[in-house]
C-alpha positions in Angstrom: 48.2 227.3 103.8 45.5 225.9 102.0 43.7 222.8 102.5 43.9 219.8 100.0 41.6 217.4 100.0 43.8 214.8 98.4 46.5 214.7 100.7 47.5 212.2 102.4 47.6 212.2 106.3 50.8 211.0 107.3 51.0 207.3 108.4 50.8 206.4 111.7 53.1 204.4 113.7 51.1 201.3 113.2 50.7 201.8 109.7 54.4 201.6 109.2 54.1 198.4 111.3 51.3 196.8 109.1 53.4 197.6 105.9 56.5 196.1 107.2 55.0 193.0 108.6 53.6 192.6 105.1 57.2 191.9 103.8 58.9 189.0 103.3 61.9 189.8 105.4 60.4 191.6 107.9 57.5 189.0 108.5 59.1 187.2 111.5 59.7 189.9 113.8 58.6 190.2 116.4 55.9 193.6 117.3 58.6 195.2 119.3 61.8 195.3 117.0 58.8 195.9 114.0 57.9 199.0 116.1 61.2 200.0 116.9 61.9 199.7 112.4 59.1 201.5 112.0 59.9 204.5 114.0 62.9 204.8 111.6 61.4 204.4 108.9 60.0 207.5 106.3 58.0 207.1 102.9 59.5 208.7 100.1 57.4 209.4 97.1 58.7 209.6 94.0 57.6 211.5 90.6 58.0 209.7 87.5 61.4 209.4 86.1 63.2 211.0 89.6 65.9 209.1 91.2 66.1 207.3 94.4 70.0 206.9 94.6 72.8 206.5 92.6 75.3 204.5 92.1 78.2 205.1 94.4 76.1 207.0 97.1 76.4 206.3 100.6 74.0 203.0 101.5 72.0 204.7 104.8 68.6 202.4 104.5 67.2 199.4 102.4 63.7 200.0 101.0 60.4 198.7 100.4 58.5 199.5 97.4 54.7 200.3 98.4 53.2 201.0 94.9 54.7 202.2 91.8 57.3 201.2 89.7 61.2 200.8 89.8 64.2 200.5 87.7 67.3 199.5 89.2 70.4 200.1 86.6 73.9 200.6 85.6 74.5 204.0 84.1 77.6 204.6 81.4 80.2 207.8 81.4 78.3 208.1 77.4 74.9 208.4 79.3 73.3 204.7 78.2 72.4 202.4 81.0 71.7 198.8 82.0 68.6 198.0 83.5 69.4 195.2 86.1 66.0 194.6 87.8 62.5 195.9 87.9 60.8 196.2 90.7 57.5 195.8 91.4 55.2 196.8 94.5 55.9 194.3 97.7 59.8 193.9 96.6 62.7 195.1 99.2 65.9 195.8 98.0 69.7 196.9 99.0 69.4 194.6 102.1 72.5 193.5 101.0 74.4 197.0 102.1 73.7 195.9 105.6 76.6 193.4 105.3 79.0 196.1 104.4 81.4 197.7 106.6 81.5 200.7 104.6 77.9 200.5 102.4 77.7 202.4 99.4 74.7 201.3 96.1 76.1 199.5 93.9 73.4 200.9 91.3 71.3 203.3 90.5 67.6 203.3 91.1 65.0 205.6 89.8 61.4 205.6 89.6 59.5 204.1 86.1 56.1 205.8 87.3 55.2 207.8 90.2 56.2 205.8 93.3 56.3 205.7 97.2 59.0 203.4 99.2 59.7 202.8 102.6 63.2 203.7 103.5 64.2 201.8 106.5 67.1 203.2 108.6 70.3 200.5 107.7 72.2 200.7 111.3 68.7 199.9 113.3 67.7 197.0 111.0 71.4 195.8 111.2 71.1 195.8 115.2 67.6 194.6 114.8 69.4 191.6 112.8 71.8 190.2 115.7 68.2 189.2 117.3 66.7 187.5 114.9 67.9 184.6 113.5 64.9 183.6 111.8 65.4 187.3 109.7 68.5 186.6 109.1 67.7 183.4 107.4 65.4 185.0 105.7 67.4 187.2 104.2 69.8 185.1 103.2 67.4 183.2 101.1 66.2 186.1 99.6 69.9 187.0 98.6 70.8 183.5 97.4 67.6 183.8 95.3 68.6 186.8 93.6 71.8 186.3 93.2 70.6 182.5 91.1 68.6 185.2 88.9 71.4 187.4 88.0 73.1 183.9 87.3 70.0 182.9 84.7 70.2 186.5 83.5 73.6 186.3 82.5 72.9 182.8 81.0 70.2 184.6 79.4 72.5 187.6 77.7 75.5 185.5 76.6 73.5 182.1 75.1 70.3 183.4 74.1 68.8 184.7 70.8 66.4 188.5 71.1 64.0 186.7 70.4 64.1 184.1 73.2 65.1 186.4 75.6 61.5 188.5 74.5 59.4 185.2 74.8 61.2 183.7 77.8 60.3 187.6 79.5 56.8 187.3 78.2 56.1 183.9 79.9 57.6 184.8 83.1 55.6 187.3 83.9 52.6 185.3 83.2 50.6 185.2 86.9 49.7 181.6 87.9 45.9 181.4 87.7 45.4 184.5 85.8 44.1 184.6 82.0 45.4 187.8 81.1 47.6 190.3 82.8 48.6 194.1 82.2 52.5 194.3 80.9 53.2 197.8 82.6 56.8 198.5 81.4 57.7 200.9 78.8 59.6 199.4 75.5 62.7 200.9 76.5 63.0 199.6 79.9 62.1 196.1 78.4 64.5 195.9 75.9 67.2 197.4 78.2 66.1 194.8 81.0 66.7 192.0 78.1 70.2 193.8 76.5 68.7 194.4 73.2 67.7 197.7 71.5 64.1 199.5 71.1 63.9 199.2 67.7 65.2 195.6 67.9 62.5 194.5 70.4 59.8 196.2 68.1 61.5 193.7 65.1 61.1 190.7 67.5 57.6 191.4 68.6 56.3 191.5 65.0 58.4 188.4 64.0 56.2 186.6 67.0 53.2 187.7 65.4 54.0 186.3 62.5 55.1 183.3 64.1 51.9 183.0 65.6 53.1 183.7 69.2 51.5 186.5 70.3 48.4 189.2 68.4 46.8 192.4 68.7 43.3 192.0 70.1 40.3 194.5 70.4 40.4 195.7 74.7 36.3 193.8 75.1 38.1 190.3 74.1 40.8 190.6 77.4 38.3 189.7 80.2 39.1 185.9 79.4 41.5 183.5 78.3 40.3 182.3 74.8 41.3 179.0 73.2 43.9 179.6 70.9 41.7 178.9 67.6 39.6 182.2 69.1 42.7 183.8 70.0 43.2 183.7 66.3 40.1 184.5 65.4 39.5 187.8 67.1 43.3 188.7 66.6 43.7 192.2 63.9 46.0 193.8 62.7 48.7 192.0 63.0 49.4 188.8 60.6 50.2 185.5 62.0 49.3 181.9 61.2 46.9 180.3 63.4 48.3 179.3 66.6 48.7 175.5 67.8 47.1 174.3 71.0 49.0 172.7 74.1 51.2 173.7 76.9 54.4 175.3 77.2 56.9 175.2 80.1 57.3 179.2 81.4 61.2 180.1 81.5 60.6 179.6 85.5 59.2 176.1 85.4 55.2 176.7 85.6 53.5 175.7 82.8 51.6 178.1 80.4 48.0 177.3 79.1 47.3 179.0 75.4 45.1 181.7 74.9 46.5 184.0 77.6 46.3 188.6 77.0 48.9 190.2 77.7 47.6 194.0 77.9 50.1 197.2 77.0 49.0 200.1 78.8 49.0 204.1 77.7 52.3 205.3 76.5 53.9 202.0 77.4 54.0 198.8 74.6 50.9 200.2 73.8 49.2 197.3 72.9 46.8 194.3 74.1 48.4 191.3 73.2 47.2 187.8 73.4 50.4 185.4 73.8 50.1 182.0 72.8 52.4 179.8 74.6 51.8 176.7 72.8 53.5 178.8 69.6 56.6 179.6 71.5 59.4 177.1 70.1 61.0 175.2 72.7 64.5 176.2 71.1 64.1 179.8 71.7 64.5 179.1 75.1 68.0 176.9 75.2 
């Protein structure tokens, strides 16, 4: 066999350890029961596009997403699905299949971009459990988080408009402290993710440039936030009015200064956009 340079050794025991400890969940054990995880544990990587599980299959381990990109979705008998979540690297999920007496996925998952997730054996972390109660805690915070999401998600799909579903999903992913930030998700997976069509979200992104919410900018004026008379200066292509200074409240409670990029990437919105929260109308949101 030949050699190749670019491969990976495979990790260590420890490394396993270090990548576990990193977690939220797994953050409180202690080095022995981390060690004892770890040794059931495997990294699987994941080409673009090729699926983790499916929905209905046998629940044998939670995971950790190391790098990459997820979706997790419901898929149709006519082939369409609904994207439920997207999953970015750092985020564990199917922790709640440890609960189950008889665990199957309850979704699909599959990978957006090339990928690599830690699959943790489910029966070890579920003995691991019954000595910890600090991870079990844990835990059920996480779950009682997610589970108020899926609530606001539903909220979300029944009350709101497209177009406030686009700019709530715009502001939320906003990083606090950051003046820009990279939206890596392909159209389709982002108008899935918010129940609305491609075509429709294309409609609703040109309809916020001409509201003044959001502009096409030249890549050299990304590397800072901008007031939002420059942000209108240096915006082209697209039409818009000029946008309004001030502060807007994110759809999860932070606010938003103006003047902030929001960069598309390669074959994915394709476009760097600066979003301009102070334009966002507050009854989008409601």
């Amino acid at each position: 066999m030949l050699h190749d340079p670019h491969r990976r050794p495979p990790p260590t025991l420890q490394d396993l350890v270090a990548t576990l400890r990193s977690t939220g969940i797994f953050s409180r054990l202690p080095d022995a029961q981390l060690q004892t995880l770890a040794r059931r544990t495997r990294l699987v990587a994941l080409a673009a596009g090729e699926t983790l599980f499916r929905h209905g299959d046998k629940a044998r381990a939670l995971y950790l997403l190391v790098q990459g990109q997820l979706k997790l979705f419901r898929p149709s008998a006519s082939g369409d699905e609904m994207i439920v979540d997207l999953l970015e690297p750092g985020a564990t999920f199917a922790e709640s299949r440890a609960f189950l007496e008889d665990p199957h996925f309850h979704v699909s998952c599959a990978a957006l971009v090339d990928a690599q997730v830690a699959a943790v054996d489910l029966p070890t972390f579920v003995t691991e459990l019954h000595d910890s109660v600090d991870t079990c805690l844990l835990l059920l915070r996480q779950m009682s988080e997610r589970a108020e999401r899926h609530i606001d998600d539903i909220d979300r799909l029944a009350l709101q408009s497209g177009t406030g579903r686009v700019a709530g999903y715009l502001l939320a992913q906003l990083p606090s402290g950051r003046d820009e930030y990279a939206l890596k998700v392909a159209k389709g997976a982002m108008a899935s993710r918010l129940g609305i069509r491609a075509e429709t979200l294309s409609r609703i992104l040109k309809q916020l440039s001409a509201e003044g919410v959001v502009f096409r900018v030249q890549p050299e004026h990304r590397a800072r936030a901008q007031p939002a008379e420059a942000a209108a200066a240096r915006a082209t292509d697209w039409p818009g009015q000029a946008p309004v200074g001030g502060l807007a409240r994110t759809a999860v409670g932070r606010q938003a200064p103006v003047g902030h990029a929001v960069k598309h990437d390669g074959d994915h919105l394709g476009d760097e956009l600066r979003l301009v929260a102070g334009q966002i109308r507050p009854d989008w949101l409601l």
